[in-house]
GUFI-888790 format. One record per residue (C-alpha): residue number from 1; x, y, z; chain. Coordinates in steps of 0.2 Angstrom, whole numbers, plus 2048, in hexadecimal, padded with zeros to 3 digits. Layout:
<rs>
<r NUM, <X, Y, Z>, 'A'>;
...
</rs>
This chain:
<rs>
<r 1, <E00, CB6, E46>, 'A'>;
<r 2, <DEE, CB1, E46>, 'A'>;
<r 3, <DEE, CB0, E5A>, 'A'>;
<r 4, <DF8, CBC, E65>, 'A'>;
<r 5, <DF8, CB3, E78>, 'A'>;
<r 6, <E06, CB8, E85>, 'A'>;
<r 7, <E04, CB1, E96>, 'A'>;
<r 8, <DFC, CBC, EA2>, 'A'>;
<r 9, <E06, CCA, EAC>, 'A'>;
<r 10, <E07, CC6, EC0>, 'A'>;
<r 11, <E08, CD7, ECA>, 'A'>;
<r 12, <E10, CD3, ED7>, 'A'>;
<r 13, <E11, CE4, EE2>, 'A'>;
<r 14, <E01, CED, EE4>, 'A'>;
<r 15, <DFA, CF9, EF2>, 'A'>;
<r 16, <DE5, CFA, EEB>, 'A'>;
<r 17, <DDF, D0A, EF6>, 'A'>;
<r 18, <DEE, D13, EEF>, 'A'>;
<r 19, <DE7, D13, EDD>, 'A'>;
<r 20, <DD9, D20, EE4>, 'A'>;
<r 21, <DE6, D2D, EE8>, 'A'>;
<r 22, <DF2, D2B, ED8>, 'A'>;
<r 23, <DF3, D3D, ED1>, 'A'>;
<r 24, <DF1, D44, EE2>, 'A'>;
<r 25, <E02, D47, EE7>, 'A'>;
<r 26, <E0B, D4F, ED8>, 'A'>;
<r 27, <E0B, D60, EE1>, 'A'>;
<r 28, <E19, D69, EE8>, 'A'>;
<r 29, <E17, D67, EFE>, 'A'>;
<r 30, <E29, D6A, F01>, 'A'>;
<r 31, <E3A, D6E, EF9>, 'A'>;
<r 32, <E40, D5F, EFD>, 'A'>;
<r 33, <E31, D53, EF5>, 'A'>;
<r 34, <E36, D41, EF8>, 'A'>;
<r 35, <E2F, D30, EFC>, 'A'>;
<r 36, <E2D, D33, F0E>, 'A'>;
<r 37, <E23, D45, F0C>, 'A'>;
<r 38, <E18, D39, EFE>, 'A'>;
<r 39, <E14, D2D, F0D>, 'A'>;
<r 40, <E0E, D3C, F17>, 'A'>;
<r 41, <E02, D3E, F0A>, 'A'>;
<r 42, <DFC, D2C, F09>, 'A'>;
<r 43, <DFA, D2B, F19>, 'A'>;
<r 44, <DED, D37, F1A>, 'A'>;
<r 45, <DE4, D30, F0C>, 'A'>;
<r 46, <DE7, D1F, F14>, 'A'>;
<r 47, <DDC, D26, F24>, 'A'>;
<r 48, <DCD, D2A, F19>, 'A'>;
<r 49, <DCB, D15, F13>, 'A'>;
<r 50, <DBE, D08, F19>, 'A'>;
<r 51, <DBB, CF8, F14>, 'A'>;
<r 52, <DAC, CFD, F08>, 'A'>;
<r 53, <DB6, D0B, EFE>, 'A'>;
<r 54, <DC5, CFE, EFE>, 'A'>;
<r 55, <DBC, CF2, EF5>, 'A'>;
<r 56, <DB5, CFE, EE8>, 'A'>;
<r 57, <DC6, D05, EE7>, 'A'>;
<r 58, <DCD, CF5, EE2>, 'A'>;
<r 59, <DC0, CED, EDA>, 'A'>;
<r 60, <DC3, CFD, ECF>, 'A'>;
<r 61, <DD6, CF7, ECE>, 'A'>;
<r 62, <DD3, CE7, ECA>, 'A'>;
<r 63, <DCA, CE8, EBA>, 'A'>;
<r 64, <DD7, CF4, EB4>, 'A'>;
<r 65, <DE3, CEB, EB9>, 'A'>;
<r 66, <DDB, CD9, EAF>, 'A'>;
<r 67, <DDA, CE6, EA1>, 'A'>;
<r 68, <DEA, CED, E9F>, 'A'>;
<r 69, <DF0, CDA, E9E>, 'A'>;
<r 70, <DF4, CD6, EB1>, 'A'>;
<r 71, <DEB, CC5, EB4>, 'A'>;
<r 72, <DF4, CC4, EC9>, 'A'>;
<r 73, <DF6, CD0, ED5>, 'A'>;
<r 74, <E00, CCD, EE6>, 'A'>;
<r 75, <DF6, CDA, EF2>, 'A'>;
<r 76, <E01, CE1, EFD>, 'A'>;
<r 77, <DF5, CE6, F0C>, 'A'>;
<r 78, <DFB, CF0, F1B>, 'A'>;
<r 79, <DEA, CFA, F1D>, 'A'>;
<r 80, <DE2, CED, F2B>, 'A'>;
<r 81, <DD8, CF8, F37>, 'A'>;
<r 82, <DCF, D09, F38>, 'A'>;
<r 83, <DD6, D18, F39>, 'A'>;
<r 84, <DDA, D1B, F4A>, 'A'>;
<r 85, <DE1, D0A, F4D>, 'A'>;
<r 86, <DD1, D01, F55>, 'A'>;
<r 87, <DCD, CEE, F4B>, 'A'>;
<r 88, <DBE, CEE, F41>, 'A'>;
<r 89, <DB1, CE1, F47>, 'A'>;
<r 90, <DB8, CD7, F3C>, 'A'>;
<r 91, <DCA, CD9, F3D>, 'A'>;
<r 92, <DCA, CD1, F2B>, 'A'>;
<r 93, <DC1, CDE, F23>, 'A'>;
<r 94, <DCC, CE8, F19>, 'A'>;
<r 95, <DD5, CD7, F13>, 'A'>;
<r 96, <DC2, CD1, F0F>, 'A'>;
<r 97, <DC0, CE0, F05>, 'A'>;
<r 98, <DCF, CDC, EF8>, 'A'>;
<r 99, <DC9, CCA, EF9>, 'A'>;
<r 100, <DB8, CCD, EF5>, 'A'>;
<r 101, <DBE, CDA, EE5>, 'A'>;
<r 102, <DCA, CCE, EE1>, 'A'>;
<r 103, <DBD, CC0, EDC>, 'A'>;
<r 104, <DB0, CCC, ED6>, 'A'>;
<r 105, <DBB, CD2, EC9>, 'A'>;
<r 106, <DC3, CC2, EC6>, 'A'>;
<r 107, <DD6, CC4, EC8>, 'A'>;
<r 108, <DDF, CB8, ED0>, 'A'>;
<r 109, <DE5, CBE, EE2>, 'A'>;
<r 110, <DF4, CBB, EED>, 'A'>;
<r 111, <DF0, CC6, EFE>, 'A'>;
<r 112, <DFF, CC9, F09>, 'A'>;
<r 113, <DF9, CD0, F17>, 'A'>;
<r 114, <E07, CDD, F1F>, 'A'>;
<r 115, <E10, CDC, F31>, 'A'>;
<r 116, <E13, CEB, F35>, 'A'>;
<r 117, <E17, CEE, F49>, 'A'>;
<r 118, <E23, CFF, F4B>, 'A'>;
<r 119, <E27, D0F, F42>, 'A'>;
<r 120, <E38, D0D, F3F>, 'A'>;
<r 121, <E48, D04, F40>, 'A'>;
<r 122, <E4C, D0C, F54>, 'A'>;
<r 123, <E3B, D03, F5A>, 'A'>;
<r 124, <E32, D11, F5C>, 'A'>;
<r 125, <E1E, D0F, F5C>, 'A'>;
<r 126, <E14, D14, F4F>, 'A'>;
<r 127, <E0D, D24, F49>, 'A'>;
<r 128, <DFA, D28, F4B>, 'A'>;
<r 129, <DF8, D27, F38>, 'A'>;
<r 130, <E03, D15, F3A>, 'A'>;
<r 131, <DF8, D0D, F46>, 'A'>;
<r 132, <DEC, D06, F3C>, 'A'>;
<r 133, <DF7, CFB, F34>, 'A'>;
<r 134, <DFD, CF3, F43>, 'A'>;
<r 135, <DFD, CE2, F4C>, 'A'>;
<r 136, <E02, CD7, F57>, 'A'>;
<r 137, <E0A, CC8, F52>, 'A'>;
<r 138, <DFE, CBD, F59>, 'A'>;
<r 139, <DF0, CC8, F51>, 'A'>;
<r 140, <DF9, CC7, F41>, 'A'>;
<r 141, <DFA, CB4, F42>, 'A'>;
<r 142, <DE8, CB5, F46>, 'A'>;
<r 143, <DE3, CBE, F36>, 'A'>;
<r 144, <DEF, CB4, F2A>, 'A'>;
<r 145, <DE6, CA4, F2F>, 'A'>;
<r 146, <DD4, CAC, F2D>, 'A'>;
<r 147, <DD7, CB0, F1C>, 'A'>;
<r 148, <DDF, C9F, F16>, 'A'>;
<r 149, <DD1, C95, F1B>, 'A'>;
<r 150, <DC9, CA0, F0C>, 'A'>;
<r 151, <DD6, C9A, EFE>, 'A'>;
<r 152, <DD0, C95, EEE>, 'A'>;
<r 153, <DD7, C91, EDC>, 'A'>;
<r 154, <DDA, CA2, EDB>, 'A'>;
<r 155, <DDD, CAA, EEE>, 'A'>;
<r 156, <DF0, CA7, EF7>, 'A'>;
<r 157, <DF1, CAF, F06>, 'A'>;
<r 158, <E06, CB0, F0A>, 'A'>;
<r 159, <E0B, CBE, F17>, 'A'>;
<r 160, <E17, CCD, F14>, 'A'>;
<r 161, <E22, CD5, F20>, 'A'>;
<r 162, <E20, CEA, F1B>, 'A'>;
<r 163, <E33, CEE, F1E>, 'A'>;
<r 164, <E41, CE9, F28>, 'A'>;
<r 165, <E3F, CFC, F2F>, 'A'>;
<r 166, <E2B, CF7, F36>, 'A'>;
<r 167, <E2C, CE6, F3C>, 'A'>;
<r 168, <E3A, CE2, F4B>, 'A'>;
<r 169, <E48, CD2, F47>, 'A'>;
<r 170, <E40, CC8, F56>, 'A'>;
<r 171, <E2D, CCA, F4E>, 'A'>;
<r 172, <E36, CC7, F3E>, 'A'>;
<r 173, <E3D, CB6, F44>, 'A'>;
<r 174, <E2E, CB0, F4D>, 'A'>;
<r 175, <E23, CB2, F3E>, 'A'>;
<r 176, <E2D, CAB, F32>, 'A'>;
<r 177, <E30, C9C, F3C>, 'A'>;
<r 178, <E1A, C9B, F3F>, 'A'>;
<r 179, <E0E, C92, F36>, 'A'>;
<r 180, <E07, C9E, F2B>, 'A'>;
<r 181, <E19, CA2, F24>, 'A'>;
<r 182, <E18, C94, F18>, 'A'>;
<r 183, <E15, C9D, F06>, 'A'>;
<r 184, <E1B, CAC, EFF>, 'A'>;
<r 185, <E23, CBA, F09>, 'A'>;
<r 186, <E24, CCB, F03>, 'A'>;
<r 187, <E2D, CDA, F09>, 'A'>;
<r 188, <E33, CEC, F06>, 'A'>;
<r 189, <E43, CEF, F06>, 'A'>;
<r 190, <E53, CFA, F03>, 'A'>;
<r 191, <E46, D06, EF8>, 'A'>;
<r 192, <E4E, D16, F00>, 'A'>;
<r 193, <E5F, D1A, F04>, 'A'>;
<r 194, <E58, D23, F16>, 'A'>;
<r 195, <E52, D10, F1A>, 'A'>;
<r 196, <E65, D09, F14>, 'A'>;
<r 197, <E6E, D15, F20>, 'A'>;
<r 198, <E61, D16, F2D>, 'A'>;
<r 199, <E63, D00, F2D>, 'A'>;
<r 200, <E77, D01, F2D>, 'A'>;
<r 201, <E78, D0F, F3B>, 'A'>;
<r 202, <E6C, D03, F45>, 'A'>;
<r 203, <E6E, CF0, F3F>, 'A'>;
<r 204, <E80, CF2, F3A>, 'A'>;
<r 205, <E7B, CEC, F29>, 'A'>;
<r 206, <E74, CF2, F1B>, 'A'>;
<r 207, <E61, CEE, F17>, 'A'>;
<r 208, <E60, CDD, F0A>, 'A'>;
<r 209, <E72, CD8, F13>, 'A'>;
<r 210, <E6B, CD7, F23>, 'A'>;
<r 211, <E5B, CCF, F1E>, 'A'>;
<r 212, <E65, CC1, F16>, 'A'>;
<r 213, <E6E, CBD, F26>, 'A'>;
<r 214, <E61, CBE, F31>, 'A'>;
<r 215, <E52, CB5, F25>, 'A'>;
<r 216, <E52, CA6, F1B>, 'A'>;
<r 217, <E50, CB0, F0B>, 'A'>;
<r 218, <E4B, CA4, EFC>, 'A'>;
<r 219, <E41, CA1, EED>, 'A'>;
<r 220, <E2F, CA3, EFA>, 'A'>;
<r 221, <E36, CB6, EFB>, 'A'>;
<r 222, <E31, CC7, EF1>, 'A'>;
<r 223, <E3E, CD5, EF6>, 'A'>;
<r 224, <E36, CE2, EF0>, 'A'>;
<r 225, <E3E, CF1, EE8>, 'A'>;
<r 226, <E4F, CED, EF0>, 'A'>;
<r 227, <E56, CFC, EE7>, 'A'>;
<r 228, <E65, D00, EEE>, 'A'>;
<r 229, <E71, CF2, EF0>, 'A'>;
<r 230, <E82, CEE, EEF>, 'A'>;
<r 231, <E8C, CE0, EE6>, 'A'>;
<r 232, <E89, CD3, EF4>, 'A'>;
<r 233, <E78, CD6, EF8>, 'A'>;
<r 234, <E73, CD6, EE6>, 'A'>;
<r 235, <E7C, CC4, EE4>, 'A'>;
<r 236, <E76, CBF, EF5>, 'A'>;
<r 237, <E63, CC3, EEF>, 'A'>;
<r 238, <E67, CB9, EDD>, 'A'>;
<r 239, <E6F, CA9, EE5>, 'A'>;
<r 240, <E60, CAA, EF1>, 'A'>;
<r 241, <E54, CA6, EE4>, 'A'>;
<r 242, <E48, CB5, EE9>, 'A'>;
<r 243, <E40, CC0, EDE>, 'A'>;
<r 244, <E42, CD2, EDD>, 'A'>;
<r 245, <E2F, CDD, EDB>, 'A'>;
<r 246, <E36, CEB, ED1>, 'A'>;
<r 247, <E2A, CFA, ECF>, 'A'>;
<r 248, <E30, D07, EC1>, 'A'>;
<r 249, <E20, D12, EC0>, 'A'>;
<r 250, <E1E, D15, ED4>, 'A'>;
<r 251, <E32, D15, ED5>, 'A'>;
<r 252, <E35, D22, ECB>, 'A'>;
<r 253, <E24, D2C, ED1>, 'A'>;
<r 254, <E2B, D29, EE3>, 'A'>;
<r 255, <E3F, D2D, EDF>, 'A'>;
<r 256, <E43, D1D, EE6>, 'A'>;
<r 257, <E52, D1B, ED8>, 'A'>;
<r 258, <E57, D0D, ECB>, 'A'>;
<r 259, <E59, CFA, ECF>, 'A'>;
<r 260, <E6A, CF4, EC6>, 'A'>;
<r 261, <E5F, CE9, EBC>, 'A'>;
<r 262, <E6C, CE2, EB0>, 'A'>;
<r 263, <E79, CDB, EBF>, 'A'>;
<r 264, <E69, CD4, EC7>, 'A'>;
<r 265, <E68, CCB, EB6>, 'A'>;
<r 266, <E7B, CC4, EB4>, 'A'>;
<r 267, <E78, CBE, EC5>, 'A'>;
<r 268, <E69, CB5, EC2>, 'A'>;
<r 269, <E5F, CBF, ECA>, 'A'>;
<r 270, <E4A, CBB, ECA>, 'A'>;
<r 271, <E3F, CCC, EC7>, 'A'>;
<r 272, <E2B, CCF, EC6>, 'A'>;
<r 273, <E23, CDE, EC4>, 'A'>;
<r 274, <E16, CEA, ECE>, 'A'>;
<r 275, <E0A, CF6, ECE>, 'A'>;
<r 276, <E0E, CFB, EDE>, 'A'>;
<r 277, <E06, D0B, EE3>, 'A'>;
<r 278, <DFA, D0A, ED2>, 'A'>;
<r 279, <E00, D1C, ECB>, 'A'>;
<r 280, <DFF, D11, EBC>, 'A'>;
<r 281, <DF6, D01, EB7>, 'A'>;
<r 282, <E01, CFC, EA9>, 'A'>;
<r 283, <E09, CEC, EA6>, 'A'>;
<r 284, <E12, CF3, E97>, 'A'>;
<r 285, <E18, D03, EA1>, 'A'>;
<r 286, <E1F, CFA, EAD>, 'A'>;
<r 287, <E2A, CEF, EA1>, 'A'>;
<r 288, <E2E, CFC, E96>, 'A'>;
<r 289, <E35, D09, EA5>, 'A'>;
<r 290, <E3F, CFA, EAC>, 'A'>;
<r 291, <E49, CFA, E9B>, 'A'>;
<r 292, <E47, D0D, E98>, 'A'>;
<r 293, <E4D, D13, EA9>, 'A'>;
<r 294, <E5E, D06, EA9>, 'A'>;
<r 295, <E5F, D0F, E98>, 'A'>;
<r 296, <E5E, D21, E9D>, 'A'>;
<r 297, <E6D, D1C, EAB>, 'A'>;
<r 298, <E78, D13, EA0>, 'A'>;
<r 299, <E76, D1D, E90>, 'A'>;
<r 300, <E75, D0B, E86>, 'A'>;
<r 301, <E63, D02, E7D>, 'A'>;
<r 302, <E5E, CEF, E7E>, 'A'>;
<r 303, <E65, CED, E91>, 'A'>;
<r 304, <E5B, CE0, E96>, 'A'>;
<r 305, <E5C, CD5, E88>, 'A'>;
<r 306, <E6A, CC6, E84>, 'A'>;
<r 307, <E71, CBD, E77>, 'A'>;
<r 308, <E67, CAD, E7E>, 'A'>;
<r 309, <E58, CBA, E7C>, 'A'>;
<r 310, <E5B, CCA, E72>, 'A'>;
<r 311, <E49, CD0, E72>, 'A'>;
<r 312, <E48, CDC, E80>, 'A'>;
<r 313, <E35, CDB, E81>, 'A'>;
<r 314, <E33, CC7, E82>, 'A'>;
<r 315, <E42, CC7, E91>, 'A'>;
<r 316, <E38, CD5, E99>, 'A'>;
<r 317, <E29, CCB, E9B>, 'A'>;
<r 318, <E30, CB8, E9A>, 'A'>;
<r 319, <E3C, CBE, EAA>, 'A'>;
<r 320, <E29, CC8, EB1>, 'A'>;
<r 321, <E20, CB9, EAF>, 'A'>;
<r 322, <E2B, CAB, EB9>, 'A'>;
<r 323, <E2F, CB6, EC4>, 'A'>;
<r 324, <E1E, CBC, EC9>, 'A'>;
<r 325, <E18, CAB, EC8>, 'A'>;
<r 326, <E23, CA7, ED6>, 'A'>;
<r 327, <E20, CB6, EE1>, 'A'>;
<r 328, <E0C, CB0, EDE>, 'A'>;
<r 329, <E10, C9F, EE6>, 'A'>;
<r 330, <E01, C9A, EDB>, 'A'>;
<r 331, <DFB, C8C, ED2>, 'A'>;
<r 332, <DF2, C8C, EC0>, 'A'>;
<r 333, <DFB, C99, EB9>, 'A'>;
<r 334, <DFD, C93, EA9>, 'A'>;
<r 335, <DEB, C96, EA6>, 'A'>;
<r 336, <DED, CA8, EA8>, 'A'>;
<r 337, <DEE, CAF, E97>, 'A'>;
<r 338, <DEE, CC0, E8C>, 'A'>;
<r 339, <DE7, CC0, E79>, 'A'>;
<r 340, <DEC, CD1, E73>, 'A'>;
<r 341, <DE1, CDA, E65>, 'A'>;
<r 342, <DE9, CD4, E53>, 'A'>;
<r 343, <DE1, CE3, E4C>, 'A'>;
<r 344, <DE9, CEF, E56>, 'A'>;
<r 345, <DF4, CFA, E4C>, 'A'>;
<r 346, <E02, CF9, E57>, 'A'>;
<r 347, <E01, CE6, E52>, 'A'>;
<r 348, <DFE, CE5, E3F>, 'A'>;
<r 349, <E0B, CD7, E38>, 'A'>;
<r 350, <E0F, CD2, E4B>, 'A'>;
<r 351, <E1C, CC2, E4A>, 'A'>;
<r 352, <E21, CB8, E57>, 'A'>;
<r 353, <E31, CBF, E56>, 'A'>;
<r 354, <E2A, CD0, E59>, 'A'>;
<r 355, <E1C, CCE, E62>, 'A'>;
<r 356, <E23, CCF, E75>, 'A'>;
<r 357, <E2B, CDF, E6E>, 'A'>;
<r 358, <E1D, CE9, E65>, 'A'>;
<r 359, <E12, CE3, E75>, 'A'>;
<r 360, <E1F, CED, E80>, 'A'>;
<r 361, <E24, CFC, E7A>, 'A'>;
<r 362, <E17, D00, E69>, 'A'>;
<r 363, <E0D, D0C, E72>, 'A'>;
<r 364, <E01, D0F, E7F>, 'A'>;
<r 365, <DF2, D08, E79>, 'A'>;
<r 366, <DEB, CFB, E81>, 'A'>;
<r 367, <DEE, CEA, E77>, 'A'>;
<r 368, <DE7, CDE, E81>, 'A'>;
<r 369, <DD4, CD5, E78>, 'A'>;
<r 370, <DD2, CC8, E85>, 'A'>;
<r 371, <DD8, CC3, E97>, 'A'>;
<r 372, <DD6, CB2, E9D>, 'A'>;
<r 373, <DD9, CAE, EAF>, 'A'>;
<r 374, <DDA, C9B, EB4>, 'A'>;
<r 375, <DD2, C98, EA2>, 'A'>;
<r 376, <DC4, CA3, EA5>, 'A'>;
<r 377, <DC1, CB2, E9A>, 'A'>;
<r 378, <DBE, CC3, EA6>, 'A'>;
<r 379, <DC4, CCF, E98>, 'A'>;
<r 380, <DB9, CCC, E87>, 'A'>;
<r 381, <DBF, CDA, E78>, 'A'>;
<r 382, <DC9, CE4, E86>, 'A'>;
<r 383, <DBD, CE7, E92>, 'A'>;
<r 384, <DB6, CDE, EA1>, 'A'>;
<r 385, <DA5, CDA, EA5>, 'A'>;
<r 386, <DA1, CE5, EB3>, 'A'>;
<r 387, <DB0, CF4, EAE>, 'A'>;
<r 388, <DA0, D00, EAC>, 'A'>;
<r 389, <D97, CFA, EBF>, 'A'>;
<r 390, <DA7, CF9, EC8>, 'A'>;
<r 391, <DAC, D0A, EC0>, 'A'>;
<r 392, <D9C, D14, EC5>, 'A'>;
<r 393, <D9E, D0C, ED7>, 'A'>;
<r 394, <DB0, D11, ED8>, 'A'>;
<r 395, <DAC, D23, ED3>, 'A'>;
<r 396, <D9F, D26, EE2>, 'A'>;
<r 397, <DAD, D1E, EED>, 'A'>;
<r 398, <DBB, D2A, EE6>, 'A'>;
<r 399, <DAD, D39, EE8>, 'A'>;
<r 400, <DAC, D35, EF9>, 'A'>;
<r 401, <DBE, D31, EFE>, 'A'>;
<r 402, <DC1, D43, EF5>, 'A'>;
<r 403, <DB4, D4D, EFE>, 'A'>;
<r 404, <DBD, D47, F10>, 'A'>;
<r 405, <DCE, D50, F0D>, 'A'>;
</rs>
């Protein structure tokens, strides 16, 4: 093959500051390590970031990201104010931030800004390390429509609900049935068992169940992680039309547990893929550990794959592309492109029956040559333009956000 083009990889889960504290949470705090000691952690690193150091952060993000093959990137942004609560002057700021680093860098953006009003599924306030991620409705409202009036070819600005757990049903409702509720809608859900038990003991349902009778659930919606489910949940979701954000790298680092991929599938399930909290910027790793873990549980090879399409690579990133595109809710997509390196080793003799395949899972060199996003090339020869000032900005930031712990 004398061109090797794949369409561009959306991301369609990602918290930016997080990338600057991936390694930093691999020691041992407790015996009984899990998610919710993790978000201890992240919160306190959460307290250190302002709008400058998110930007560098992200800018920094970005341009690995548009490297490693991602071309779109659904921001999900719950980090609104400083650290003790009060609005910034501009109560934009921190979205401005991922804005702004989004259009320097090139990739295209959808920014959902997060509601995020309690601390749990009882309606108690938040914690001191919560509050600055909260809002008002009305202020939430406020700060959706600031940031449409900036949308572009390559910015969508939907909105995002942080969990069922943060945000109460009557907030839920009144949002959904607002204004700015009119594009994609993202939320996290069912990723722990804590949150499934703690929703059934206080909603009488369990998490995705009660969302799907109490929201009109449809193909607008990312359900992300959605972990645990049962049988009618996971054909509620399917018949729905939503799509589910599945995670594998930040699932697994987080003990959130295996999503039963293959039912998903027979059902007819939609799936994308996400960063999430940037431990790893790999489009490759993503895909290959949402085959490998359904592997490790079911002691079989090829699970994702079908007769109708028996290479497991090209259905992992066919079923990655349609469904991020439609958790993007953008337009243009088709000019998002990858042209990997055909003198990579990894790639020597490359067909197109093989191609989707060798891409996935020969290796962990980077294949990608070029990246084009709306037609526009912002990775030449696998690296962008300004990898080497973004990168010398980010380390002074990292320096600094270090120094404060």
């Amino acid at each position: 093959m004398s061109e090797l083009t794949l369409p561009g990889l959306p991301n369609i889960h990602s918290h930016a500051f997080q990338r600057a504290m991936a390694g930093l949470a691999e020691r041992q705090g407790d015996a009984q390590d899990s998610f919710w000691t993790w978000r201890e952690q992240m919160y306190r690193f959460a307290g250190r970031i302002s709008p400058e150091s998110l930007h560098d952060v992200a800018a920094q993000l970005y341009v690995e990201m548009l490297e490693a093959g991602y071309t779109s990137v659904c921001e999900f942004h719950y980090l609104h104010h400083q650290a003790d609560g009060r609005p910034h002057p501009d109560p934009a700021a921190m979205s401005q931030a991922l804005v702004a680093a989004a259009r320097e860098t090139g990739i295209r953006l959808t920014l959902l800004p997060v509601l995020y009003m309690q601390g749990g599924f009882d309606g108690r306030p938040l914690a001191d390390r919560q509050r600055r991620f909260g809002n008002t409705l009305e202020a939430f409202v406020a700060l959706v429509e600031s940031l449409r009036a900036q949308q572009d070819a390559r910015l969508r600005v939907g909105v995002a609900l942080h969990s069922l757990r943060a945000v109460p049903p009557d907030a839920m409702r009144a949002l959904l049935a607002s204004r700015v509720a009119d594009g994609p809608v993202h939320i996290h859900v069912a990723e722990q068992l804590a949150e499934v038990d703690e929703c059934i003991a206080l909603r009488g349902a369990r998490p995705v169940q009660w969302l799907l009778d109490n929201a009109d659930v449809d193909a607008r919606w990312t359900l992300v992680h959605a972990t645990h489910l049962d049988a009618a949940e996971l054909q509620g979701i399917a018949g729905r039309g939503a799509v589910v954000a599945l995670c594998p790298t930040t699932e697994a680092n987080l003990g959130d547990g295996l999503f039963p991929l293959r039912e998903f599938l027979d059902a007819g399930g939609r799936i994308g893929i996400g960063s999430d909290s940037n431990v790893s910027v790999s489009p490759v790793e993503e895909l290959r550990w949402l085959e490998y873990g359904q592997r490790l549980a079911t002691r079989k090879r090829n699970i994702v794959a079908s007769m109708d399409m028996p290479s497991v690579g090209e259905s992992l990133l066919v079923r990655a592309v349609a469904g991020g595109r439609q958790s993007l809710g953008q337009d243009g997509l088709a000019g998002d492109t990858l042209t990997l390196d055909p003198q990579a080793p990894a790639l020597v003799g490359a067909t197109a029956a093989d191609l989707h395949d060798r891409f996935v899972f020969a290796g962990n060199r980077g294949l990608v040559r070029d990246v084009r996003v709306g037609g526009e090339l912002v990775v030449r020869d696998g690296r962008h333009p300004r990898a080497e000032a973004i990168a010398e900005r980010y380390r002074h930031t990292l320096r600094g956000l270090l120094a404060a712990r």
